[in-house]
C-alpha positions in Angstrom: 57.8 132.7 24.5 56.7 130.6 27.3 58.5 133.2 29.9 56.6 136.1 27.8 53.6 134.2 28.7 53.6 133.7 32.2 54.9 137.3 32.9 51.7 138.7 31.4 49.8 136.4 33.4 51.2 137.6 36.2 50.8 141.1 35.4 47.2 140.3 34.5 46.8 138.9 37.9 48.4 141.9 39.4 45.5 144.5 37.3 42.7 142.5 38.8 43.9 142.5 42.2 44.4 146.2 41.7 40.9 147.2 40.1 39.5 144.6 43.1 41.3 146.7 45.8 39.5 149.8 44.6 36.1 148.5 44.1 33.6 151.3 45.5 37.0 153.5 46.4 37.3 155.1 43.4 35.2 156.9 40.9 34.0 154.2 37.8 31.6 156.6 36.4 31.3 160.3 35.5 29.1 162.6 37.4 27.4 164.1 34.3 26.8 160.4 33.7 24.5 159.3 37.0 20.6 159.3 36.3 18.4 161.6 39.1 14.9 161.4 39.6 13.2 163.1 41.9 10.5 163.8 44.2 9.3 159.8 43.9 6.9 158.9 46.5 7.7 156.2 49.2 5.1 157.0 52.1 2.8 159.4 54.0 2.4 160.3 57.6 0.3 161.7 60.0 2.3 165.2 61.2 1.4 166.1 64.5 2.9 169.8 63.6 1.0 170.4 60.5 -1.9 167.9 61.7 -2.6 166.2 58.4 -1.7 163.5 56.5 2.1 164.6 54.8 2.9 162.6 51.5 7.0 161.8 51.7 9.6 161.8 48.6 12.7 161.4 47.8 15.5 161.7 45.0 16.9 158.7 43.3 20.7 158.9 42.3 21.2 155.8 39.8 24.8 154.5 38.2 24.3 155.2 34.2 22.7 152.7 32.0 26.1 151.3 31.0 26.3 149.7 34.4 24.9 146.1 33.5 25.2 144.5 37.6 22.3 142.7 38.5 22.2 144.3 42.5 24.0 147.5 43.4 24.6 148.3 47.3 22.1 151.2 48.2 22.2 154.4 50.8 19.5 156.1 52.0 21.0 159.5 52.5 19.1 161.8 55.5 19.4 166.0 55.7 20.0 167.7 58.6 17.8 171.1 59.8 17.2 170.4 63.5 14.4 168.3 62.4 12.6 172.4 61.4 14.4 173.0 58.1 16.0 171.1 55.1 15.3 168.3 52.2 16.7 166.1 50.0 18.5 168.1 47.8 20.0 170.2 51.2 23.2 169.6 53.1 25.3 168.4 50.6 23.7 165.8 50.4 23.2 165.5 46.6 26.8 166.0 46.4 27.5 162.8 48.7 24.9 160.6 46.8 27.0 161.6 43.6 30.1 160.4 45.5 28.5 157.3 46.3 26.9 157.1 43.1 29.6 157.7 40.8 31.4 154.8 42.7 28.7 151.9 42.2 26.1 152.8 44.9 22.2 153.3 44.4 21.6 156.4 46.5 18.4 158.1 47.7 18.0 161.2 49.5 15.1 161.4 51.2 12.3 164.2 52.7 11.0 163.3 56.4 8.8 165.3 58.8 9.9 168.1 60.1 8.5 168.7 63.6 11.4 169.9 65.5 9.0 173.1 66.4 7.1 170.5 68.8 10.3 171.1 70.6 13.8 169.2 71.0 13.4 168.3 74.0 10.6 165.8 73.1 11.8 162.4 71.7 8.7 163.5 69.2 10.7 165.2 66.1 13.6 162.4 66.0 11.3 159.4 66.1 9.4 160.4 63.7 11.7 161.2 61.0 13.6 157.8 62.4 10.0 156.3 61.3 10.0 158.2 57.8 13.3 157.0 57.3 12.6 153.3 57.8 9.6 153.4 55.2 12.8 154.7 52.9 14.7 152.0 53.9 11.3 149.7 53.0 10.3 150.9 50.0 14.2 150.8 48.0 14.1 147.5 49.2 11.0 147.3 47.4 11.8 149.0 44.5 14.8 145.9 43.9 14.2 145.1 40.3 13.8 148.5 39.5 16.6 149.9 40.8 18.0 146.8 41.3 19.1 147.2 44.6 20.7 144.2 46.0 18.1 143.8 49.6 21.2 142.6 51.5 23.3 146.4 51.2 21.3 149.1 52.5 22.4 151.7 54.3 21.7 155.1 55.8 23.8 158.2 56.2 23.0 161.4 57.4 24.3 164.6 59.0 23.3 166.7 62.1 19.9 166.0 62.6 20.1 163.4 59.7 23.3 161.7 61.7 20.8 161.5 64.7 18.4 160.2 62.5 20.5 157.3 61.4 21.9 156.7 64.8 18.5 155.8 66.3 17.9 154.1 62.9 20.6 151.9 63.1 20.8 151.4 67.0 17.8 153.0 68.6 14.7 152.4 66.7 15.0 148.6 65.8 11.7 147.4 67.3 9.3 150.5 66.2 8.9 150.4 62.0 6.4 152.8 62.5 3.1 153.3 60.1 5.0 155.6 57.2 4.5 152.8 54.6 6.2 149.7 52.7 4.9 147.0 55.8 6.6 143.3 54.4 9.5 144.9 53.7 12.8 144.8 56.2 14.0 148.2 57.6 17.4 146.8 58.7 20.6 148.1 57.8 23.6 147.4 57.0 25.6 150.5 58.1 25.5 153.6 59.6 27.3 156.9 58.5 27.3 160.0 60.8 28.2 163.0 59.9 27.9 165.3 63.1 25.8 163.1 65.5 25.0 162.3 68.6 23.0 159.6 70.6 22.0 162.0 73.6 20.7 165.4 74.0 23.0 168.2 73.9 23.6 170.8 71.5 23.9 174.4 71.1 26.5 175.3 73.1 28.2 178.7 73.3 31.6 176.5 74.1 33.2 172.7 73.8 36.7 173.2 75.3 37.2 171.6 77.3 33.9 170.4 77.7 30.7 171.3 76.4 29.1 174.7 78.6 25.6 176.7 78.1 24.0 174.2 76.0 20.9 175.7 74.7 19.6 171.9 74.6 20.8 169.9 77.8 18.9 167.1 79.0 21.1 164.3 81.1 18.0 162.1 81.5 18.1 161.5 77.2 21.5 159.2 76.8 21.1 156.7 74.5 24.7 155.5 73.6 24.2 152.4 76.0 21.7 151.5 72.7 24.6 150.5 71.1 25.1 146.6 72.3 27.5 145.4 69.6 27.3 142.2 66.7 24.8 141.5 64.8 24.4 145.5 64.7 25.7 147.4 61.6 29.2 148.8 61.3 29.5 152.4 62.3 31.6 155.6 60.1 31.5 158.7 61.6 32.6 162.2 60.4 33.0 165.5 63.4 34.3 168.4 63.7 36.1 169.2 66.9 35.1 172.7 67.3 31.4 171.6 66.6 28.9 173.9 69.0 25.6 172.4 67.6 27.0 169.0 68.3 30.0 168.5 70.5 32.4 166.5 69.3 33.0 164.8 72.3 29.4 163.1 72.1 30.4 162.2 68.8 33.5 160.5 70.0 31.5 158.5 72.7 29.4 156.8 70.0 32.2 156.0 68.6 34.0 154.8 71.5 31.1 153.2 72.5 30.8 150.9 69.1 34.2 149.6 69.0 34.3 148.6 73.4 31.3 146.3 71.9 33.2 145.3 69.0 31.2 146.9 66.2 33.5 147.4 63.4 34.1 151.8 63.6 35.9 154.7 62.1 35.5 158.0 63.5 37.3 160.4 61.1 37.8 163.5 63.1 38.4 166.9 61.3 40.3 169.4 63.9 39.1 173.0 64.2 35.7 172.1 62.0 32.2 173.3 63.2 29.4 171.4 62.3 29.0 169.0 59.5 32.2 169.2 57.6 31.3 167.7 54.2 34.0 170.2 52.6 36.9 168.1 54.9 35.6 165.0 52.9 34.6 166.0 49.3 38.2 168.0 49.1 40.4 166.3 51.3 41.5 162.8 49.2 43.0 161.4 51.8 39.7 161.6 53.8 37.5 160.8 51.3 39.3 157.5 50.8 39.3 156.7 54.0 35.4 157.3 54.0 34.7 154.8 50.9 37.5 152.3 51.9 35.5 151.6 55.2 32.4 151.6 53.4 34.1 149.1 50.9 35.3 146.6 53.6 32.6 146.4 56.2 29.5 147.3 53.9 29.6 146.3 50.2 31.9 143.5 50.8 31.1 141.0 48.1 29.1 143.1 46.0 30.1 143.4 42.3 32.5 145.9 41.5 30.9 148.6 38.5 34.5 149.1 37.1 
């Protein structure tokens, strides 16, 4: 009897470790199950393409009522559309907040300013949707009890023009909140995901191999990387294609490179022969996919309560 006991205490012990291991890895809720609403103000902003005042939304992605934890980690999720085209519910972006989501995350996916027709050679289009994107990152914090978002775990994700985005977020932007709304609230993060970024300014290119050549967008003079400086700045995932012309891979990879030679904890999760943003490489690919939340799980919502 007393061996009985202590075997299912062991075995017990050996569950728990298990369902800890896979804490915001795997699924704990259904996707018809996750609560969406949408179009929820956060901020307005001056845009200097449309010259007014532009009221910004964005699309809440909630765990179902059945999830009883007191903070949840957060994402604030950013589309890409050379800062011209897109929203929230573009990119597949709706599809990675359900992935989040459905794991024990808060997501929102978020509308910025669009005024990539100013040109992208100007600094202009990405600063302001970096400023859009840090009243996001205000008002979830804001928005705590509600949601109940735990203020500590927030992130931001994007791709293409939405990885940018949350590059200069995370690394670039960190002294200019900008005047988009939510002032009192902190616009830190807590990690970056990239999907198809770059911290300088080429793109376009009729070839990447070896090297990128006839870049539509060139400018040497626009090199940010050396933004990157290392601890206390957030840990860095990355997702690229290596036959990406809008974004060469290999300015991909130096942001990457570039975060772990400062000792920034980084994956870069390379997909060979993909173009841009390959979102179908993660959603289908399980292998990829658990590589992608396992990072998150280990340098992002470390000690945050598991929803399973």
């Amino acid at each position: 009897m007393a061996m009985m006991l202590v075997l299912t205490a062991v075995l017990a012990m050996a569950c728990q470790g298990a369902a800890k291991a896979e804490c915001f890895v795997e699924p704990c809720f259904r996707k018809d199950a996750v609560v969406v609403h949408r179009n929820i103000t956060y901020g307005e902003a001056y845009d200097p393409v449309l010259k007014r005042v532009e009221v910004l939304t964005l699309d809440v992605y909630l765990p179902p009522d059945s999830d009883t934890r007191p903070l949840r980690p957060a994402a604030v999720l950013v589309h890409g559309g050379s800062f011209v085209e897109g929203n929230s519910q573009s990119d597949s972006e709706p599809q990675l907040a359900y992935e989040l989501v459905t794991r024990g995350y808060v997501a929102v996916s978020i509308n910025y300013r669009l005024d990539g027709s100013i040109g992208l050679t100007s600094d202009i289009p990405g600063e302001d949707a970096g400023e859009d994107a840090k009243a996001a990152i205000r008002f979830v914090r804001s928005m705590n009890l509600t949601w109940r978002v735990d203020p500590a775990k927030v992130m931001i994700a994007g791709d293409s023009a939405g990885a940018v985005t949350a590059l200069w977020v995370g690394y670039a932007m960190t002294d200019r909140p900008g005047h988009s709304g939510n002032p009192g609230f902190s616009d830190a993060v807590g990690a970056v995901v990239s999907v198809s970024g770059e911290m300088k300014s080429q793109a376009f290119c009729k070839t990447v191999t070896p090297t990128p050549l006839n870049c539509t967008l060139s400018d040497p003079s626009k090199d940010y990387v050396g933004n990157i400086t290392g601890p206390p700045q957030p840990p860095l995932l990355m997702l690229h294609g290596t036959a990406d012309l809008t974004v060469p891979y290999v300015n991909g990879l130096e942001v990457y490179t570039r975060a772990k030679d400062v000792g920034l904890p980084a994956l870069m999760l390379t997909v060979p022969d993909a173009g841009h943003v390959p979102f179908d490489s993660l959603f289908y690919n399980a292998t990829r996919l658990g590589q992608f939340m396992t990072f998150l799980a280990d340098n992002f919502a470390t000690n945050s309560t598991c929803a399973c």
